[in-house]
Every structure is written in structure tokens, then in C-alpha cells.
C-alpha positions as CSV (number, residue, x, y, z in Angstrom):
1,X,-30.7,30.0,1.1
2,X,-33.7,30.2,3.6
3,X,-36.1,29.0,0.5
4,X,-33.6,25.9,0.1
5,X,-33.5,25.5,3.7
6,X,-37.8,25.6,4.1
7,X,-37.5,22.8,1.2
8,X,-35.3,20.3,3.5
9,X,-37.9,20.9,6.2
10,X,-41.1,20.8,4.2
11,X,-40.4,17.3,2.7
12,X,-37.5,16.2,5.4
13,X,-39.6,12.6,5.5
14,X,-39.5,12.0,1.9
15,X,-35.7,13.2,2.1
16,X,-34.6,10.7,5.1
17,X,-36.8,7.8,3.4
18,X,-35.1,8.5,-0.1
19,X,-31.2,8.6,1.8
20,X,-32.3,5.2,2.8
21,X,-33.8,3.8,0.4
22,X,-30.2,5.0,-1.6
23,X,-27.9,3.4,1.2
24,X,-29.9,0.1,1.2
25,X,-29.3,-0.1,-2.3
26,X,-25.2,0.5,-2.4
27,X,-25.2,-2.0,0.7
28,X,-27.2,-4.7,-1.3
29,X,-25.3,-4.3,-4.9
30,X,-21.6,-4.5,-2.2
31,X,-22.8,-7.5,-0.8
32,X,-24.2,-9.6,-3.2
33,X,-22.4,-10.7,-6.4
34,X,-25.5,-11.0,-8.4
35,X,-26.1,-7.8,-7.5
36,X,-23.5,-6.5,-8.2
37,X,-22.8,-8.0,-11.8
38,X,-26.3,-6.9,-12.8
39,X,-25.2,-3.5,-11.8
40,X,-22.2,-3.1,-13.4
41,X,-24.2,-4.1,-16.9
42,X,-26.4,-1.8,-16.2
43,X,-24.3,0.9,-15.6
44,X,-21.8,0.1,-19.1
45,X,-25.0,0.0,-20.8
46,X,-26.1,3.1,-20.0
47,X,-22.5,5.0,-20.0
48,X,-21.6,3.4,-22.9
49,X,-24.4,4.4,-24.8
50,X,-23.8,8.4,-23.5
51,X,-19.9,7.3,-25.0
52,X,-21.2,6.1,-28.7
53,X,-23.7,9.2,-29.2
54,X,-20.4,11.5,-28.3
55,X,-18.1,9.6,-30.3
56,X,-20.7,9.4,-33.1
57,X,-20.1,13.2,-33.5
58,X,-16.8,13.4,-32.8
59,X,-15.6,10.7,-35.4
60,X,-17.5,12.8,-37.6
61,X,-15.0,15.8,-37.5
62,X,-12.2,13.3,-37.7
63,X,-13.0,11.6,-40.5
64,X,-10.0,12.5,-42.9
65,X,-7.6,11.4,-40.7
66,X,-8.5,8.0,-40.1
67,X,-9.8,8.0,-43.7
68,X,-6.1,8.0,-44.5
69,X,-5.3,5.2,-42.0
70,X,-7.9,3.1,-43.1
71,X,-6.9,3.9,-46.9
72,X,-3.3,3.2,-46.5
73,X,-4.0,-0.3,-44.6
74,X,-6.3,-1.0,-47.5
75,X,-3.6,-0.3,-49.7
76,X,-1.7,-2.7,-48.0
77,X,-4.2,-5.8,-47.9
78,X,-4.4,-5.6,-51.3
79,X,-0.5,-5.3,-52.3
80,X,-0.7,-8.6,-50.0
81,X,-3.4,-10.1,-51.9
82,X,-2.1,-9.5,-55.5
83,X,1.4,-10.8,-54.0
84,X,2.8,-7.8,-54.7
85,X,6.6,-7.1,-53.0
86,X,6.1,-4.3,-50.2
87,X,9.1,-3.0,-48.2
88,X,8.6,-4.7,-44.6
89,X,7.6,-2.0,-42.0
90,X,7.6,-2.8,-38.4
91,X,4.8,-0.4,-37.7
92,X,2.1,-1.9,-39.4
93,X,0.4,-5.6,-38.4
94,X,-0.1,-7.8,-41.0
95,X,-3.2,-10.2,-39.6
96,X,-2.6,-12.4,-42.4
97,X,0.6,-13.6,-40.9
98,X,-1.2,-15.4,-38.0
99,X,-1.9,-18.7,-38.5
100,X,-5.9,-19.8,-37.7
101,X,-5.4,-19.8,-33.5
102,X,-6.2,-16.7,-33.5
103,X,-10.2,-14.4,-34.5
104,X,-10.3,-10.9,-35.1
105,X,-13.0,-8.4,-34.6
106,X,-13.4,-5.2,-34.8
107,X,-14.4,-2.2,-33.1
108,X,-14.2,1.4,-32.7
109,X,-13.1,3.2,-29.6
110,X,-15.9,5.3,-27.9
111,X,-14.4,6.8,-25.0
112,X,-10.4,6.9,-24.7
113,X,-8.5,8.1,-21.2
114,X,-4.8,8.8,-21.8
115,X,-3.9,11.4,-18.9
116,X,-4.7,9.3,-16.0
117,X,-2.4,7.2,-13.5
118,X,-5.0,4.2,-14.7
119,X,-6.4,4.3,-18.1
120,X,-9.7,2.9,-19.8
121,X,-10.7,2.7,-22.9
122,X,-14.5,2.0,-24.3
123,X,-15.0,0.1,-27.6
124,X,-18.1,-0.9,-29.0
125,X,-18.4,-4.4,-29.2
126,X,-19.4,-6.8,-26.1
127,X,-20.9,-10.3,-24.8
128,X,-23.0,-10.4,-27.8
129,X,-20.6,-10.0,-30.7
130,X,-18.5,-12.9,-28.7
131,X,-16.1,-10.4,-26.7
132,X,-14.7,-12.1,-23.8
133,X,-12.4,-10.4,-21.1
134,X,-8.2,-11.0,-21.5
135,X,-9.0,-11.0,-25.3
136,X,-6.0,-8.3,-26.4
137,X,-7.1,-5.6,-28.4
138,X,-4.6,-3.9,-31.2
139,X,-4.7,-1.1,-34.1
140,X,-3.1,-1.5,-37.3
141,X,0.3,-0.5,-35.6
142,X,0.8,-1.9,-32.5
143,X,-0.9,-3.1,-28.7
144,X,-4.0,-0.9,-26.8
145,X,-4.5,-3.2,-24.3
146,X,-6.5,-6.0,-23.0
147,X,-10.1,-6.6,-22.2
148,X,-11.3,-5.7,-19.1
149,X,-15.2,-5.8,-18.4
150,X,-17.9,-6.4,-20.9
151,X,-21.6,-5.8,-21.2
152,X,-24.0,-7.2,-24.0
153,X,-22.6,-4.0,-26.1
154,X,-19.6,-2.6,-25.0
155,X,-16.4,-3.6,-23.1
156,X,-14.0,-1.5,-21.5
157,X,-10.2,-1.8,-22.3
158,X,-7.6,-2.1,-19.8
159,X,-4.5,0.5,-21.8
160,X,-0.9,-0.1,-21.6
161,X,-1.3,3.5,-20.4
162,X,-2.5,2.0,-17.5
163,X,0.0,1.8,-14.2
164,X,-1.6,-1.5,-13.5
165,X,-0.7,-3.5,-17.0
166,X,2.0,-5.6,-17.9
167,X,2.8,-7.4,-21.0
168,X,5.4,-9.5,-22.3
169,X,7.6,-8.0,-24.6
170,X,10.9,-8.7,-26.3
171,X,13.5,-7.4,-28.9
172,X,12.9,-8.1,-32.2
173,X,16.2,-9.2,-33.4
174,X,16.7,-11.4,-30.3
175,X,14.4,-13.5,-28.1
176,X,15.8,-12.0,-25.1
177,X,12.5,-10.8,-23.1
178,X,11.3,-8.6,-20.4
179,X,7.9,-6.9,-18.6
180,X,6.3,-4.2,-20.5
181,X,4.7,-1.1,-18.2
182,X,4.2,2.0,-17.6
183,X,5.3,4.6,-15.2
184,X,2.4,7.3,-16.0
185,X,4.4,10.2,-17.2
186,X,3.7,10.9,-20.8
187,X,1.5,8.8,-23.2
188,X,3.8,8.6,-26.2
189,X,6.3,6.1,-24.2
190,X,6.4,3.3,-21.8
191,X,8.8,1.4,-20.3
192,X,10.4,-2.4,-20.5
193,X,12.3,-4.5,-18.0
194,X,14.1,-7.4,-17.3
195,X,16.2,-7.5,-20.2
196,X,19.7,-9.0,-19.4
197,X,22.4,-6.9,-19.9
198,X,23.9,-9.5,-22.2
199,X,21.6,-8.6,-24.8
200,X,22.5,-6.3,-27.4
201,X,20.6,-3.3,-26.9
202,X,20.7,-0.5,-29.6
203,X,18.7,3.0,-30.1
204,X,15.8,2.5,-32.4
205,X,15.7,-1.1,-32.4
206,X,12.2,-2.7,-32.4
207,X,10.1,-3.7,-29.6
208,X,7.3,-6.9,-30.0
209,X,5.0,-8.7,-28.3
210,X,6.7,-12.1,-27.0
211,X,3.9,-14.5,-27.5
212,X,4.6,-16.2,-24.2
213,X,1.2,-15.4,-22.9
214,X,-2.7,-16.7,-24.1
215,X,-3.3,-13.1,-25.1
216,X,-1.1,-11.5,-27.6
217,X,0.4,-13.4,-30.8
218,X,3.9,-12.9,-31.1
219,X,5.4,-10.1,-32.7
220,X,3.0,-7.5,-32.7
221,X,4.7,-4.2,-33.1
222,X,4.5,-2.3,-29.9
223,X,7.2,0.7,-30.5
224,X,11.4,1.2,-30.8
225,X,13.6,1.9,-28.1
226,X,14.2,5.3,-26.8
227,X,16.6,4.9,-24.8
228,X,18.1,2.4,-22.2
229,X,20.6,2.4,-19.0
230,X,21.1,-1.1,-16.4
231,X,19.8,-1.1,-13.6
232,X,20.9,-0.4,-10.1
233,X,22.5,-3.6,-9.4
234,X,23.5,-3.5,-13.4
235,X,22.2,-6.8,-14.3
236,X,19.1,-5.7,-16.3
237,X,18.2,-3.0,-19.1
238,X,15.6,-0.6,-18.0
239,X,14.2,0.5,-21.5
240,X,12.4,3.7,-22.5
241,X,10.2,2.5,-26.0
242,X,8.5,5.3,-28.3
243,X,5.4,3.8,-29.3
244,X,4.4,3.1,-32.7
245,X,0.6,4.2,-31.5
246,X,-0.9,7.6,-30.9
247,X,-2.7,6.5,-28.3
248,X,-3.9,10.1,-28.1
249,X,-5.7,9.3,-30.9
250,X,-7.3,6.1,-31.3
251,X,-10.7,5.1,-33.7
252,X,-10.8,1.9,-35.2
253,X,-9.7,-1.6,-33.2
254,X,-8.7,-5.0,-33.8
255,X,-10.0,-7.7,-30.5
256,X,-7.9,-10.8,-30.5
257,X,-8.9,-14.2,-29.5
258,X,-7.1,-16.8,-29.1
259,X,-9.0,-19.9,-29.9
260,X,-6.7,-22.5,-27.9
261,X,-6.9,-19.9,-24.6
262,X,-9.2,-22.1,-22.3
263,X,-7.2,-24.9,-23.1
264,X,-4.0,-23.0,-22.0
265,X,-5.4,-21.4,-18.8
266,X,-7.1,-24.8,-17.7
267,X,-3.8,-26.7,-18.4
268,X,-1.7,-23.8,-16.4
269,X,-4.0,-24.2,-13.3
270,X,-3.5,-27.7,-12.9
């Protein structure tokens, strides 16, 4: 302790000068946008090359598993390319049934949060490869989430495990919709809203995307209902739905873009 305390004092200039030198800099990057922008780069950059060399290794000890996945949506494609009859399943997303408003990418998930109030997720694909943020993000069965940030690289995900997110959602064998959320207690279900109580609501019916946002396509699996009770003043379903995802587990992406977006959002403002 008195060898630590002999350091402070021997070199308690080069200390103080250093604490300021750090304050100046948090004050300039807080107070200037371009500062700040160049920061944030810098910082994904860095962190998200840390989050590709860790996932390198860990998608190496994984690789059966999503082997299989990637197998068995292969197997798919092709039964759909050699117009083969498959039996529908609501669990998988079949790309091909979007008409051309819509790009896909792809990406693989580098750094996934699940037991957090506010989850992120970190995919490998930015600014360069044409990633924008609000571009949705999906697997082979269902909705991630949208993107948030970007850097040249990488772009971090906002998840519907996320407190903050909401997404339009709606039955499957109805068009009545409501707001997708989540209330932050356990990562294989979230919750949707705003359902009338005229709708007809059943245990294991499907949950989609709505399409009534510039983000998501419709009907996009997202998961099947849980279970379901109105609301206080009973005029609304509050809806528990089991997701199709494990978002527990998450390696290989689909980003969304929807070509007609700018066109939508400029229109809205006006």
C-alpha cells in the first residue's frame, strides 16, 4: 500500500495532467456530434472485432448444431426449387415468397445478450456490405430484431428481448393486430397487445409479423400463443407467445431491406 501510495506522489503531475487530458476528451466527444459519431465507430470497430475473434472459436464448438439447421433449410430450398410438395410449417421462412421489395443479406451473430432488461446483439456485416439502421433482421424461423447502430463492419441489433422494442404483430388466421413486446422475464416468450376481444383467440395458434410497418414483410413467423386473458377493462387480449426462436442460441442471420423504405418514411413525414 505505501509503494502504491509513493507511486501517486512520485508522478502526481503526470497523473493530474492524464485525468485531464481524459475529462477533456469525454466532454469534447458529449458535445460535439462529429465527435461523437467518430467515436462510436471507433469503439464498434474495435469491440466488434474482440466479438468476431470470440465467436470465431466458439462457432467452432457449435458447428454440428447449426450444421443441422443450415442442412435442413437447405433441404428445404431445394424441395422448393424442384417444385416438390412439402407440408407447410409455420416455423420456417420461406424468402422466396417475397416478392422483389424486399434484399436479403446475411450475417452471423458475434455477440448475443439474452439476460438483460435491454438486449443487443452484434452481427457481422455493416455500412460497407450496404447495412443500414431499421433494416429488420430474421433467422430461418422467425424475427431477432432490428438494426440499431452500424460501423463500416458490424452493426448492433436491437432484440425483441429488448424492454424497449415493439413490433407489429397479428394472428395468422385473422388480420386482427396488436404491439408486440417484451416484459424481460424469460427469453423463450414475449408478449402481444391490443388484440380485440372479438377476435378468436385459441392456444397454439400462430403469431406473424403484420407488415404494417417499412421493416418487416408480412407474415414472418414470430412464435404460437401461450396463453391469453383480457385485460383489465376486458376490451383487449393480453397474449403470452412461445417463440419459434432460441434466441439463446443464435448463429446465422438474414438483414431485410426494404427497397421502397425511403419512399415510405419520406411520404409519412409529410
Amino acid at each position: 500500500m505505501q509503494q502504491i501510495i509513493n507511486f501517486i506522489i512520485r508522478n502526481k503531475n503526470f497523473l493530474l495532467f492524464f485525468l485531464l487530458f481524459c475529462l477533456s476528451l469525454v466532454f469534447t466527444i458529449q458535445s460535439h456530434s462529429y465527435h461523437k459519431s467518430k467515436f462510436i465507430n471507433s469503439a464498434n470497430f474495435l469491440t466488434g472485432g474482440v466479438y468476431n475473434s470470440l465467436n470465431n472459436i466458439s462457432s467452432y464448438f457449435s458447428l454440428k448444431s447449426q450444421n443441422y439447421i443450415l442442412a435442413e433449410e437447405n433441404r428445404r430450398l431445394r424441395a422448393l426449387l424442384n417444385n416438390a410438395s412439402i407440408s407447410p410449417d409455420s416455423a420456417y421462412i420461406d424468402s422466396t415468397a417475397f416478392n422483389k421489395l424486399y434484399k436479403f443479406y446475411n450475417a452471423n451473430v458475434i455477440k448475443n445478450s439474452y439476460s438483460l432488461a435491454d438486449n443487443i446483439l452484434t452481427i457481422n456485416k455493416g455500412k460497407n456490405d450496404s447495412i443500414k439502421q431499421d433494416f429488420g433482421v430474421i433467422s430461418s424461423k422467425g424475427i431477432i430484431g432490428i438494426i440499431d447502430k452500424t460501423s463500416n463492419n458490424y452493426a448492433t441489433v436491437l432484440s425483441i428481448l429488448n424492454t424497449t422494442s415493439k413490433i407489429s404483430a397479428q394472428l395468422k388466421k385473422s388480420n386482427h393486430f396488436g404491439t408486440l413486446s417484451w416484459n424481460g422475464n424469460t427469453p423463450e416468450n414475449v408478449q402481444l397487445t391490443d388484440i380485440p376481444k372479438v377476435a378468436k383467440v385459441k392456444i397454439g395458434d400462430t403469431i406473424i409479423t403484420s407488415g404494417r410497418s417499412s421493416i418487416f414483410p408480412k407474415n414472418i413467423g414470430i412464435g404460437v400463443i401461450k396463453a391469453f386473458q383480457l385485460d383489465a377493462a376486458e376490451n383487449y387480449y393480453e397474449i403470452e407467445v412461445n417463440l419459434f426462436n432460441d434466441m439463446t442460441n443464435l448463429e446465422h442471420v438474414y438483414i431485410i431491406e426494404n427497397v421502397n423504405k425511403q419512399e415510405i418514411t419520406n411520404l409519412e413525414n409529410e
